[in-house]
N, C-alpha and C positions, 0 to 999 in steps of 0.2 A: 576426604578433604585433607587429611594428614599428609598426606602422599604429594597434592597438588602445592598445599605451605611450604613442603620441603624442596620440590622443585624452584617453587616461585623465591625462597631461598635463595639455593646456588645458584638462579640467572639473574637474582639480582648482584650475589657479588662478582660475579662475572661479568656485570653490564659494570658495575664498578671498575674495574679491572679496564674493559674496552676505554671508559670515558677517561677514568687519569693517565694511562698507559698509553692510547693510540691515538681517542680525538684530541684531549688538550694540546701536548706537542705536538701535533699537527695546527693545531690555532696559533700556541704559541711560541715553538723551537724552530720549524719544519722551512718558515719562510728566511731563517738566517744562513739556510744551507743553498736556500733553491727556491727559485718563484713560485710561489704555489697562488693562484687564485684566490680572491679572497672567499668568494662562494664557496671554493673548497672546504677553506680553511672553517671559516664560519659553520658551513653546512655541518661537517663532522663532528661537532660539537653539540650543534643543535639535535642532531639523527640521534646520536649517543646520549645525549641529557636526556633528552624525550623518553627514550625505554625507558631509562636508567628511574626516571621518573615516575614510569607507568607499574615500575615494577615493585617501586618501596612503596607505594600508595595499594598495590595488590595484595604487597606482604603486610602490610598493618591490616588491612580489611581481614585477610586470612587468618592472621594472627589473634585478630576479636573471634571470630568464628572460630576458632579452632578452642581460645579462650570459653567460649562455649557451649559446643559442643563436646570436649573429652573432660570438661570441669577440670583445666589448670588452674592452679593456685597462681593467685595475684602476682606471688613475686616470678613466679617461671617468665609469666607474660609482659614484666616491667623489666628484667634482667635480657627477654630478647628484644625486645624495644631498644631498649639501651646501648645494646651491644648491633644493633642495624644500623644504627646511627654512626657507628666507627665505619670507615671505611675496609670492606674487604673480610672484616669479623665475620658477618651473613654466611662465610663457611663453617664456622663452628655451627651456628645454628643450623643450619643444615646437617648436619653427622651427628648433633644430638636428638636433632627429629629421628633422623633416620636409624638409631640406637634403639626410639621406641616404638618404630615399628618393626624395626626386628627382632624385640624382647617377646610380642606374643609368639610371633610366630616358632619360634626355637621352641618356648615351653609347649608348643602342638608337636614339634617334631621328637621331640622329646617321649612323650605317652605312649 
């Protein structure tokens, strides 16, 4: 399940990423350059909020479960809460998950 948190992680800050970086100024820079349709413009925002959406609602659910299943302490799981809520942060969270699933496995290669 740790593995899956920490995907669901980095696509959620990458779905960040798509929504302020590609669909917004596509909603609302894109049409002062060049006609763009408004279904376009709408759509691409709508497409992009919707993951964007599906995937901070994935990482909190994960986030409980992962809260208890590896028995994190309260503050692990309010400081990545916290820090999901920044836009684009969700990659630190991801490299620190990913730090502790690579701690077991080093100390096996190790032996």
């Amino acid at each position: 399940m740790i593995r899956i948190f920490q995907q669901v992680a980095l696509w959620e800050a990458i779905s960040t990423i798509i929504l302020f970086f590609i669909a917004m100024p596509i909603k609302y820079v894109l049409h002062h350059f060049m006609e763009v349709p408004d279904d376009i413009r709408n759509g691409a925002v709508r497409i992009a909020g919707s993951i964007h959406g599906f995937l901070v609602v994935l990482f909190v659910i994960l986030l409980l479960a992962c809260w208890q299943t590896y028995n994190w302490k309260f503050s692990r799981v309010v400081k990545y809460f916290v820090v999901s809520l920044i836009p684009i942060v969700s990659f630190w969270v991801e490299r620190d998950v990913k730090k502790e699933i690579a701690a077991p496995q080093k100390a096996v290669n190790t032996l």
